[in-house]
N, C-alpha and C positions, 0 to 999 in steps of 0.2 A: 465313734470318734475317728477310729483309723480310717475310716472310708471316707468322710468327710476331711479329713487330711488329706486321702490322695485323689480325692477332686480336686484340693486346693492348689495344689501342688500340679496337675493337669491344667489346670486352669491359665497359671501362672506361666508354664510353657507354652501352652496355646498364645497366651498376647507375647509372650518375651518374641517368637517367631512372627507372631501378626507385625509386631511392633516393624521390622525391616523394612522399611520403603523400598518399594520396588526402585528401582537402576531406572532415571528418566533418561533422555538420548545426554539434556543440556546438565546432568552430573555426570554423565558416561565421558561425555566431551572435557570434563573437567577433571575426571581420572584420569584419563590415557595421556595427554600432554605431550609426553618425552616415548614415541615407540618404534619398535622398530621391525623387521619382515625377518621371517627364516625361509629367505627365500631360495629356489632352485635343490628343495631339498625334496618336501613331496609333490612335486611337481612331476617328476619321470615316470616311464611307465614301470621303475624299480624305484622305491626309497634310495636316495643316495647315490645315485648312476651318471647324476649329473657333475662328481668332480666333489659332494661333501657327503661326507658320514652320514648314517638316518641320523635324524633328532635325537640327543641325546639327553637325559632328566636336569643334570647339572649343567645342560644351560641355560636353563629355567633360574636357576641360582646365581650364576654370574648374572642374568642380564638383571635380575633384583638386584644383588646386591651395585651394580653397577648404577642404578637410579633410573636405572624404565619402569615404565607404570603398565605399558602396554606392550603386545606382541600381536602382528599378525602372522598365522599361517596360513600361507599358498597351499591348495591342495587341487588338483588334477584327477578328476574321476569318472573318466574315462576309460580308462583303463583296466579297472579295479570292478566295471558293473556289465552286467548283459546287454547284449545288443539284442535282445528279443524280449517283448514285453514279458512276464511285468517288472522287466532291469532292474535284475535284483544287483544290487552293492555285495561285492562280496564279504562275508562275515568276519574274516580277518582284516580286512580292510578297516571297515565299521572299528573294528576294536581298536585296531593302531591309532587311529585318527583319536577314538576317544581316551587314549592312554595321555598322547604328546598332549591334546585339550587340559584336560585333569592336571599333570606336570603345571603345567599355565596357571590354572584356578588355585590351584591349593598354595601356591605362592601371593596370593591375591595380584595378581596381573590382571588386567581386564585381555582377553584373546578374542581375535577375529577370527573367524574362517569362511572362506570360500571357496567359486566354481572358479578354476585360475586353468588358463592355455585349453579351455575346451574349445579345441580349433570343428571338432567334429560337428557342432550345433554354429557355431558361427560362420563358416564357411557353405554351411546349407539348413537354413535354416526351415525346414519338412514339417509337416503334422508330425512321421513319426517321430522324427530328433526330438523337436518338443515336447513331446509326450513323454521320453526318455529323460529329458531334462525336469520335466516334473517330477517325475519320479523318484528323482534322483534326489532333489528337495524334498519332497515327503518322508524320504527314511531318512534322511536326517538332520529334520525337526523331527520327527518322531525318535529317535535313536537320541538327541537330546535335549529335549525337552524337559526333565526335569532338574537340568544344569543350571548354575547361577545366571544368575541376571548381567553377569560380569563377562557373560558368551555374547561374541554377537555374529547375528549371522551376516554375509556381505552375498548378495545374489549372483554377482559374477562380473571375473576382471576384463574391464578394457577387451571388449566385445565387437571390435572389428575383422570383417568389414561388414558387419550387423548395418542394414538399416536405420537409424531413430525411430521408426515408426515401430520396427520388430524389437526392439528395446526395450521400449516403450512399453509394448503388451507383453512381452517376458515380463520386466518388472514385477508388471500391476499382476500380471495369470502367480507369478512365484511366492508375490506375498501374501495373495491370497490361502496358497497352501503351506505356507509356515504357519500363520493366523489358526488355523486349524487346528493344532497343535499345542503351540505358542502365542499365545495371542496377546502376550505383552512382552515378548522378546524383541529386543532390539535390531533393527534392519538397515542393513545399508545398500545403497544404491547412487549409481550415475550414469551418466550417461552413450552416446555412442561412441564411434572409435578408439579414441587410446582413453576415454574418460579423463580428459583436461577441463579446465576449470571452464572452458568455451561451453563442452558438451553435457555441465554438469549443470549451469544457468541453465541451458536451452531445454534439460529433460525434462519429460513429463511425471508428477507427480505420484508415483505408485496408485497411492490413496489417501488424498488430502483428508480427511477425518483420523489419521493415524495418527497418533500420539507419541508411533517407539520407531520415528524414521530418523537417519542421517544420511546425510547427501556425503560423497566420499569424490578427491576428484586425483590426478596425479600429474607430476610436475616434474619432467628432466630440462625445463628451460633455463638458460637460453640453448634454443638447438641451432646449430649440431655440437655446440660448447658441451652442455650435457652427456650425452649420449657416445657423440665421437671423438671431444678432447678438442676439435680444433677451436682457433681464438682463444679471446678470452674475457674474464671476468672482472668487473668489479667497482667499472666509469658510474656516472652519476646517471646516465641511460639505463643502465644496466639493473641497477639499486633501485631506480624508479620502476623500470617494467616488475621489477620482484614487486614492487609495495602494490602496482596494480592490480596484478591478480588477485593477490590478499584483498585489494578492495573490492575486486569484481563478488569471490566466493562469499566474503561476510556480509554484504548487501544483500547478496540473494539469501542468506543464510538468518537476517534480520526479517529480510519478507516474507520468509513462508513460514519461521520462527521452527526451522529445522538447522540443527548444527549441521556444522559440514568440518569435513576430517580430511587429512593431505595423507593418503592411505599409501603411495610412494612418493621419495624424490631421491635425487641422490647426483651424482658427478662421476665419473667414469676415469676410475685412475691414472688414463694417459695426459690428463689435464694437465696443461701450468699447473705448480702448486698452487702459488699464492691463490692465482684466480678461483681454485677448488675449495679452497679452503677459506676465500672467503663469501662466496656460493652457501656452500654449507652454514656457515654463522649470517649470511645476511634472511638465510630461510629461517633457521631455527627463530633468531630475534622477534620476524615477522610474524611467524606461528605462534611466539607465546604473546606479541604483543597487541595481537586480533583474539586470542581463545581459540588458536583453530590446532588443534592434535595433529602433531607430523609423525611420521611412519617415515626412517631410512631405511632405502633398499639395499638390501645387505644380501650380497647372494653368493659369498667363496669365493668370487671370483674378479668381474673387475669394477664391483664395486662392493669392497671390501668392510665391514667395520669389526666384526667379531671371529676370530678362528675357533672354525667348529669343531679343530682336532688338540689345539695345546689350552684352548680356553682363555687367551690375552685378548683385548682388545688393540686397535691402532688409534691415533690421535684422533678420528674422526670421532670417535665416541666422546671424548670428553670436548667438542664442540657440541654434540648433541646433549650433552648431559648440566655441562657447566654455563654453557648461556643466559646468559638473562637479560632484560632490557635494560638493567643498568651496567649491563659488561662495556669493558674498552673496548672500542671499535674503532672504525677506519684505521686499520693500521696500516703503514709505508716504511718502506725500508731504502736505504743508500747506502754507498759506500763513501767513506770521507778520506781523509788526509791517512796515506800511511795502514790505509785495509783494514782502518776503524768502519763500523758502522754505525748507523743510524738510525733511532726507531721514534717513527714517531707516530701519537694514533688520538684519538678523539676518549675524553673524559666523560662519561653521564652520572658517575655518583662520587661522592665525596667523602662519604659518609664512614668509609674506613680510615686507616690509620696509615696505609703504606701500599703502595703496587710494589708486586715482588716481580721480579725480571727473571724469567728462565729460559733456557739455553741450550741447545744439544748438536752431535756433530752429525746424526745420521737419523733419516728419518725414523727408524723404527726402534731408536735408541729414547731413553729416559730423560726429560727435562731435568735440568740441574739449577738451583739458585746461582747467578752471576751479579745482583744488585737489587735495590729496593731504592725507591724513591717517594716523595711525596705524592700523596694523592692528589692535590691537585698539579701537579705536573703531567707535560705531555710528551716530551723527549729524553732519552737516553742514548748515548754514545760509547758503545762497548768499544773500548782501544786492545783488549788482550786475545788481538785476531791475528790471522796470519794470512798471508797471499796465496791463491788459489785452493780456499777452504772453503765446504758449505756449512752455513751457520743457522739453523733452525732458530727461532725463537717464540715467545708466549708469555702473555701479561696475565699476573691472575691476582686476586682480592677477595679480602678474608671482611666480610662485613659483620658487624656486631650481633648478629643470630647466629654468627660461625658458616653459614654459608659462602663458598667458593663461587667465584664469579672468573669467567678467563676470558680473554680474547680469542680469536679464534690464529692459530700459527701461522707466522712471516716465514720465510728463507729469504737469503740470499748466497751466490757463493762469488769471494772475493774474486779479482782479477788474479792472472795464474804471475805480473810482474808487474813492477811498478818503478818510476824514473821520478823522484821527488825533485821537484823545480826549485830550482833557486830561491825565488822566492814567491815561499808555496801567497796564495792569495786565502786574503780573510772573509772575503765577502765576493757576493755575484757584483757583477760589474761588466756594462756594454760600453765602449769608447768609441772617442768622435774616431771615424776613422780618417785615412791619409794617405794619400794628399783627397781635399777637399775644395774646389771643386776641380773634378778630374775627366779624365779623356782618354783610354776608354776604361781604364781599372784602377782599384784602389785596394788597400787592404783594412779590415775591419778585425778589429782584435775586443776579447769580454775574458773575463774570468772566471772560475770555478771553484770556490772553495770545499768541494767535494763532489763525488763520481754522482753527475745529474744527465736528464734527458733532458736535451735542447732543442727546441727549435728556434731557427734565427731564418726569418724570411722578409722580401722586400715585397714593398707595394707603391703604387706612383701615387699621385693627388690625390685621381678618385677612389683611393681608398682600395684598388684593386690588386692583386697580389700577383707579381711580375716574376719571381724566381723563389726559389728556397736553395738557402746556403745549406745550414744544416739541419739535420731531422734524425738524432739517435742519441744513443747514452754516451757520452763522454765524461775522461777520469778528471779528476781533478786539478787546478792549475792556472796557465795563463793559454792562452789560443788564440791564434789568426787566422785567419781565411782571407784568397784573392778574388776577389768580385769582379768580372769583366763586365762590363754593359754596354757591347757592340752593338746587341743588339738592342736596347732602351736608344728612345728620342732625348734630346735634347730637354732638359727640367728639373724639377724638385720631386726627389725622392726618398722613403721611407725608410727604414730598416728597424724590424722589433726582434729582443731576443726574450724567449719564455724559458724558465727552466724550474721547475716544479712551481712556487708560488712570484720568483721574482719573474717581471716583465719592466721593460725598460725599452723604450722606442725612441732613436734617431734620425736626423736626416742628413742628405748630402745632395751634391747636384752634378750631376751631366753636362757637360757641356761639347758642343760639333764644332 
């Protein structure tokens, strides 16, 4: 009887572990979601030399309890293995790498790792580097190999200036030797140069009979907005070219029925705010609203989201965290009568009780409650502002599962003075101007009922645009402008002013 009892009982753990379905790529893609990079940390040819502390256990804990599902780490290994066959990885190495992985796992994170800044095989890429770079895969798939299904391997970042073709057969020669090993471990792969979503349609297939692939691609567009800060973000061009990509990667991603993963993106601190910030919420929406897994690049430096010495986050996390496709979006900001402002933003659910209004004076300072309004309302006007202040703000919504939904944060900062007009104006308004018809100048006057961009330009019959009066933000109020037209012929002509939604077009005539 006892013996037959711990059969039974054997038995019973044998299916309880049979029972785990292997990690397929399109559940993998539907754990990771929300991730994010510890980047620039193993990366150097020391832990940590690049400017952040090694890796440390508890931030494995922040980034859970924070609401990531996933983490990739950059690893560099290079540096760490022989330049003489058969390149061995050094033993300490091996084990660090396996220490920060395990931190990862045992929080159920799903973690990536890769072959990241190996300049030494992509800038010449030799039988023997190759061979080196095999090798270099073989220990470790072998070294972890009998790691959860929640490990994925990624064969190597942004592989310029690698040929396509030597990519190509990297790829397919690497997954071969994980396979080895591994042979239903999950693998990632893209394309050439910086592996953008161009190079990640065009690449060739590792091994179409593979079951555990995802395509991975990375994204600092628009450039040089991305990358160097300049311009900016956020026109209806702008929002389109984001939704394109996303259609480019999930097509191909439908066609060869491999998910595809946005393994970086990220905005570059010196940005406009607004523009960065709303970069970041127009990607993240995008990402959850195709199923496609975004990874921000988070590297200490200047692209910031998590400090790896005091353990806070900054506002960019809880755009990656708190988005959803039903968050408030398009948000705009003005300044109105008397250093009040203005927020106004686009509605998708309704389905709560109240949008709460938060509010702060410095970027790295804490949202404050300032107002709630209805849900389906679209504007709010904070009047308890003050003249040459910055005013951060952020819309957020508590839906009936208790789930937190936010906008992604506005600023503005007030004018540093302000001359309240006699009689301030309630509404936009363009007037006839006078004298009409004139020889050679007249004056054209509109109103402002708050600090808006304007443009106010003239065009003659055929519709063709002959001068611009104005073109910038102006405060609030009444305004004139003197229009000379020496140089216009004799005729009928136009004048329209734009200022956020109102447009209103005139005419007047010339006369010799």
């Amino acid at each position: 009887m006892k013996r037959q009892c711990c059969i039974t009982v054997f038995l019973m753990l044998w299916f309880a572990v049979g029972m785990k379905a292997q990690l397929s790529p399109q559940d993998a893609a539907k754990g990771m979601k929300r991730g994010i990079n510890i980047g620039n940390t193993m990366e150097p040819p020391t832990e940590g030399a690049w400017g952040n502390p090694p890796v440390q256990e508890h931030a494995f804990d922040d980034y859970k309890n924070a609401g990531f599902t996933a983490v990739r780490i950059p690893i560099t290994w290079d540096g760490h293995t022989s330049t003489t066959s058969p390149y061995a990885i050094s033993s300490a190495w091996l084990a660090r790498v396996e220490q920060v992985v395990d931190w990862g796992l045992q929080r159920g994170l799903i973690v990536t790792i890769n072959a990241h800044h190996e300049s030494w095989i992509k800038n010449s890429f030799t039988a023997a580097n190759v061979a080196r770079f095999d090798s270099i895969w073989s220990q470790i798939a072998e070294r972890f190999k009998s790691k959860s299904d929640s490990l994925i391997f990624e064969i190597i970042n942004e592989p310029y200036p690698m040929t396509a073709a030597n990519v190509n057969a990297l790829n397919a020669q690497v997954l071969k030797i994980i396979r080895q090993t591994n042979p239903t471990r999950i693998v990632s792969f893209s394309g050439y140069m910086w592996s953008n979503s161009d190079q990640l349609v065009t690449a060739a297939i590792p091994d179409s009979s593979d079951k555990y692939l995802i395509g991975y691609y990375h994204s600092y567009d628009p450039y040089p907005f991305g990358l160097i800060g300049t311009g900016r973000y956020g026109s209806a061009a702008d929002i389109k070219a984001t939704k394109t990509k996303f259609d480019q990667v999930t097509a191909w991603s439908l066609k060869n029925n491999i998910p595809v993963i946005l393994g970086e993106f990220g905005y570059i601190d010196t940005a406009d705010y607004n523009s960065r910030m709303c970069a970041y919420g127009t990607v993240v929406d995008q990402a959850l609203g195709r199923g496609v897994p975004s990874f921000a690049w988070d590297d200490g430096g200047n692209f910031p989201v998590y400090n790896r010495i005091t353990g806070g986050f900054n506002e960019i996390k809880d755009i990656l965290i708190h988005t959803y496709p039903q968050s408030p979006n398009g948000m705009k900001i003005s300044e109105t009568v008397n250093h009040s402002i203005k927020l106004q933003w686009h509605n998708r659910n309704t389905e709560d009780d109240s949008i709460v209004i938060g509010r702060k004076r410095t970027v790295g300072g804490s949202f404050g409650v300032i107002g709630e309004v209805a849900s389906t309302d679209s504007v709010f006007i904070d009047t308890s502002t003050s003249a040459g202040t910055p005013y951060y703000y952020r819309l957020s919504v508590t839906m009936k599962d208790s789930t937190e939904l936010q906008s992604f944060p506005i600023m503005l900062t007030t004018v540093a003075t302000f001359v309240r007009p006699l009689n301030v104006a309630v509404e936009f308004e363009l007037y006839d101007n006078y004298p009409n018809p004139f020889n050679p100048s007249t004056t054209i006057r509109y109103a402002l009922p708050y600090s808006s961009n304007v443009a106010l330009v003239v065009f003659n019959a055929l519709g063709q645009q002959v001068a611009t009066l104005v073109n910038g933000v102006q405060v609030a109020g009444y305004h004139e402008i003197q229009f000379n037209a020496t140089n216009l012929a004799s005729g009928v002509y136009f004048y329209r002013m734009q200022a956020g939604e109102f447009v209103r077009t005139r005419s007047f005539v010339v006369l010799r």
